[in-house]
Structures are given as C-alpha cells and as structure tokens.
C-alpha positions, -999 to 999 in steps of 0.1 A, spaced: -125 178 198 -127 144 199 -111 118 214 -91 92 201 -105 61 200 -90 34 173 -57 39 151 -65 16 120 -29 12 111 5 25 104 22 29 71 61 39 72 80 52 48 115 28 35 145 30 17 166 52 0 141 69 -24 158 49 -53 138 34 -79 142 10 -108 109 29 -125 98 65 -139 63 66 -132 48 103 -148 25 105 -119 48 93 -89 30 100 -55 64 100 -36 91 121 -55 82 150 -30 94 131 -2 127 120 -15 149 150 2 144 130 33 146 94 24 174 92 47 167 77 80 178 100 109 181 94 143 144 94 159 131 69 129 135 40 149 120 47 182 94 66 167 83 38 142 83 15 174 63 39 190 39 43 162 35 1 162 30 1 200 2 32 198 -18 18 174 -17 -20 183 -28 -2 221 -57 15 200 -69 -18 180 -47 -11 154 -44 -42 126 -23 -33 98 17 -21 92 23 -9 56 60 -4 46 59 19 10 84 46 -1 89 77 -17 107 48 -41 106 14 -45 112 -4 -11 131 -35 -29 160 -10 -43 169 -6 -5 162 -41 10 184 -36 33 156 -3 49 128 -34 44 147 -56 70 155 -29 95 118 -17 95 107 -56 100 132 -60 131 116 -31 147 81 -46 145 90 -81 151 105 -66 187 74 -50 191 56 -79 180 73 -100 207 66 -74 229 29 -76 224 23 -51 194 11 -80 170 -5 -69 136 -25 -96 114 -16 -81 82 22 -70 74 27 -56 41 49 -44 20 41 -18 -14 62 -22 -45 63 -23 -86 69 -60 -80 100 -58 -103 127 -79 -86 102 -103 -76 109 -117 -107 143 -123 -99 151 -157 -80 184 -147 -65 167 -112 -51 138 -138 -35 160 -165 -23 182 -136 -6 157 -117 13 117 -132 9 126 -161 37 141 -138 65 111 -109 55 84 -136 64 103 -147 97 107 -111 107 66 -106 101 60 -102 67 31 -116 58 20 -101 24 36 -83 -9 7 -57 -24 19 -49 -63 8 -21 -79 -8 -23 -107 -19 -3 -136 -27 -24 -162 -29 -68 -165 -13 -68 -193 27 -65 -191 33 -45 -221 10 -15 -205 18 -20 -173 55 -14 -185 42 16 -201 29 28 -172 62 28 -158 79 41 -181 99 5 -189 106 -12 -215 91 -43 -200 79 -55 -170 81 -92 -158 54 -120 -163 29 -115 -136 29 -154 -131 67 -155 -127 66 -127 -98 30 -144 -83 49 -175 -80 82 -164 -67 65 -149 -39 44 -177 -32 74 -200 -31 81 -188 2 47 -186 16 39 -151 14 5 -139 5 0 -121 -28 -23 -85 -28 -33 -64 -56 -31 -27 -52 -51 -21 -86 -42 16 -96 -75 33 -110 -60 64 -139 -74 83 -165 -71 60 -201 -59 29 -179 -85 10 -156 -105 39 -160 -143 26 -160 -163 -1 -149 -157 -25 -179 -121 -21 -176 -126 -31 -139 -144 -59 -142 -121 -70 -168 -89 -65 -146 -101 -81 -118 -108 -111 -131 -77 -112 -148 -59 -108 -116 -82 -133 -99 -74 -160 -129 -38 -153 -121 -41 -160 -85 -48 -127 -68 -78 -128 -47 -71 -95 -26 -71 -65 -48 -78 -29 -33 -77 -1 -54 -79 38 -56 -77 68 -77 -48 84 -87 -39 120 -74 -21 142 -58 -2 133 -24 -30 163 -6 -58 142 -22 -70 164 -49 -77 155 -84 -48 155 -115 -44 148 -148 -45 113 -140 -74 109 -116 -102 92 -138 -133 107 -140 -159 115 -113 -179 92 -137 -157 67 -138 -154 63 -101 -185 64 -98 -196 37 -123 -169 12 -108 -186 19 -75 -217 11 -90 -205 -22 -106 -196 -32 -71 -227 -26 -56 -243 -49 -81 -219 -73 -81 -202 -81 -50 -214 -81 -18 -203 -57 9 -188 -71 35 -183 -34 55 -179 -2 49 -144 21 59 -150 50 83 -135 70 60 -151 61 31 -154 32 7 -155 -7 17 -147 -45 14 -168 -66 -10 -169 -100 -13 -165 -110 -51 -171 -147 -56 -153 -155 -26 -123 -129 -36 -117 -95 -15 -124 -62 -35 -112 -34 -15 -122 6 -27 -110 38 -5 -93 67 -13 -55 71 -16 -53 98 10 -76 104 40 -75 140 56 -72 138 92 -108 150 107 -92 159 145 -130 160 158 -137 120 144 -125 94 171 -106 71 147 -74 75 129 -68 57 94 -33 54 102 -3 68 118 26 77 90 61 73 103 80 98 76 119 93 75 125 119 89 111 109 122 80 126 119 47 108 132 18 124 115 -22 114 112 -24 114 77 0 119 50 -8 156 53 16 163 76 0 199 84 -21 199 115 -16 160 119 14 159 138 14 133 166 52 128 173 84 142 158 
C-alpha cells in the first residue's frame, strides 16, 4: 500500500437537494436522502480543507446532489467554514462553485449573495453546460428556457468573480470533435476562457445511455492534441491544454480511488458527514 502523498482537492456536497431543473441523466438524485446536513458536516468539511491544503491540496469544489443556488443559504455556511480555515492557513487558489447557472440571471439573487460569496473565498462560478445554444441547453434540462449566456456571464463578472465552463460531453449533444471545436469557441467568443469537460455517466464511472461514444471521446482527444498545446497531464488521466491562450481542461467525471497510488484526486465531504476518496464511497472511506 502506498502512501499518501498529495490530496489534489476537496469537493463537498451543498444544499438541500432542491433543484429548479429535471435533467434525464442527473448524477446526484441518488444522494438526495441525505442532503440534510447533520452534525459531523462541519468539522469534518474543515477537516477535509485542513488535510488536503497540509498535503498540497489546491482546489475546494462546492456541487450538490441539486443545484447549490436553490439553498444559498448551504453555499454561505460551506464558504464560512473555509474562509476560517483559510485564515487559519488552509488557503486554496481556486474556490468554486458547480451550478446550472439559472439564477445568475437574476440581479436581485446576485446583488443578495455574489458580494459576500467572493469575500468569504469564492473565487469562481463553473456552469454546466450542454449545449451553447439556449434553446438546447434548456432542453437539456428539461426547461422551457434557459437564460442568455451573456446576461449570466456578465452578472457574475459584475462582482468580480471568475467565469468556468464545465462543458458536458453526451451522446447527440457535444458528442464529437466538430461539435467541440464548435462549442468552445462559442464559449470563448462569449467570454469563457476556462472550460473543462467530461463524459457523461453513471455516479461509479461506467458508461450510460448518455456517455458518447468511445469514438467520440476519442476524436475530441484527438482534436486536442492537434490543436492545443498541452500544458500537463492529470495523474489520473487526461490534461490542461492551452488553446490560443484559453484553458481546455479533459478528465473523467469520476476517478476510482487506486489505495496503492500516492495521490488522491480529491477528498468528498458527503452530507452526511462522510469523508471518502472518491465519490465511490466503498473502500474510500477516510473519515465519518
């Protein structure tokens, strides 16, 4: 076995498990019996900052088995525990929060809460994506629409927050290389210059109905490769390209935890107080 050298990150789980979308495919819905916040959440999120900032840790993730933003009151208490550990020392570079992007679009939502987010740490809002155009992206969600990317780009922006793409790759959406190329530099026109992106699946990593092709994948990988120029490669697979001065981030939604490798992706803070090394809980437990 291994031992444990370097914790990427943490993502923790937020809110209420409420959402203001229906995606078909939604990654979370299996966690929503415990999207309740118990008693050891606290502590152990601030234990989960403090371990991996000890172990060269560089990233907090906030996400949900909803959307984050219906419960933005979870979003504040999560940021007051890192900015104590931030004061005490646990400082991460990158801060960000995972949502649909839908009340972004609403000025009283921003004007309520974006300000105090960014004092309390926040320092970027990563929207998920599944198609550039509105009208699909609604679809996606199961929506009759879905705000103008511009008006939610700038919004954000207004209050100095930076702007991330999480670029969703599904079957008969941004599916191939040519739609990839196309939606990036839509979003890059728009003003986002930090898109990652995975396939869809299923929370354990396997493939669904929506996971594009293997030749799909494969042929986006390929445009990269020929196109952009790789700034590193992840541990765990994939890597950061350099697109014309824009980021272009590939990985894999879910990383197994490997307990004879010496790094961790990231430590998951569930809401029920469980720490784990992966998502997959099983045989990944590091504190409950």
């Amino acid at each position: 076995m291994g031992c444990i050298e370097k914790i990427y990150s943490v993502s923790a789980l937020v809110g209420n498990g409420s959402c203001n979308a229906n995606c078909d495919f939604c990654a979370g819905k299996y966690l929503r019996n415990q999207a309740r916040e118990n008693s050891n959440y606290s502590k152990n999120l601030e234990a989960a900052i403090k371990l991996s900032a000890r172990y060269g840790g560089w990233s907090l993730s906030l996400t949900g088995s909803g959307e984050p933003t219906c419960d933005p009151n979870s979003v504040s208490r999560a940021l007051d525990i890192y900015q104590k550990c931030a004061r005490e020392g646990a400082f991460f570079p990158n801060v960000n929060l995972f949502t649909n992007g839908i009340l972004f679009a609403d000025n009283d939502f921003c004007k309520t809460h974006l300000k105090s987010w960014k004092e309390s740490g926040l320092t970027n809002i990563a929207l998920s994506i599944h198609s550039v155009d509105e009208k699909e992206q609604a679809r996606a969600y199961n929506l009759s629409s879905y705000p103008d990317f511009s008006k939610i780009i700038n919004n954000i922006r207004d209050y100095g927050l930076g702007v991330r793409g999480t670029l969703l790759l599904r079957k008969n959406g941004v599916d191939n290389s040519t739609k990839y190329e196309n939606a990036v530099n839509t979003l890059i026109n728009k003003g986002i210059d930090n898109i990652t992106s995975w396939p869809v699946g299923n929370p354990n990593g396997t493939r669904n109905e929506y996971t594009p092709s293997r030749f799909g994948i494969f042929g986006i990988k390929n445009w990269l490769r020929h196109n952009a120029k790789l700034c590193h490669g992840h541990v765990w697979g994939g890597g950061v390209y350099d697109y014309k001065g824009n980021i272009l981030r590939i990985t894999d939604y879910v990383t197994r935890h490997d307990p004879k490798k010496d790094f961790v992706r990231q430590l998951v803070v569930f809401q029920d107080g469980t720490v784990a090394y992966s998502w997959i809980k099983e045989g990944a437990l590091c504190m409950k």
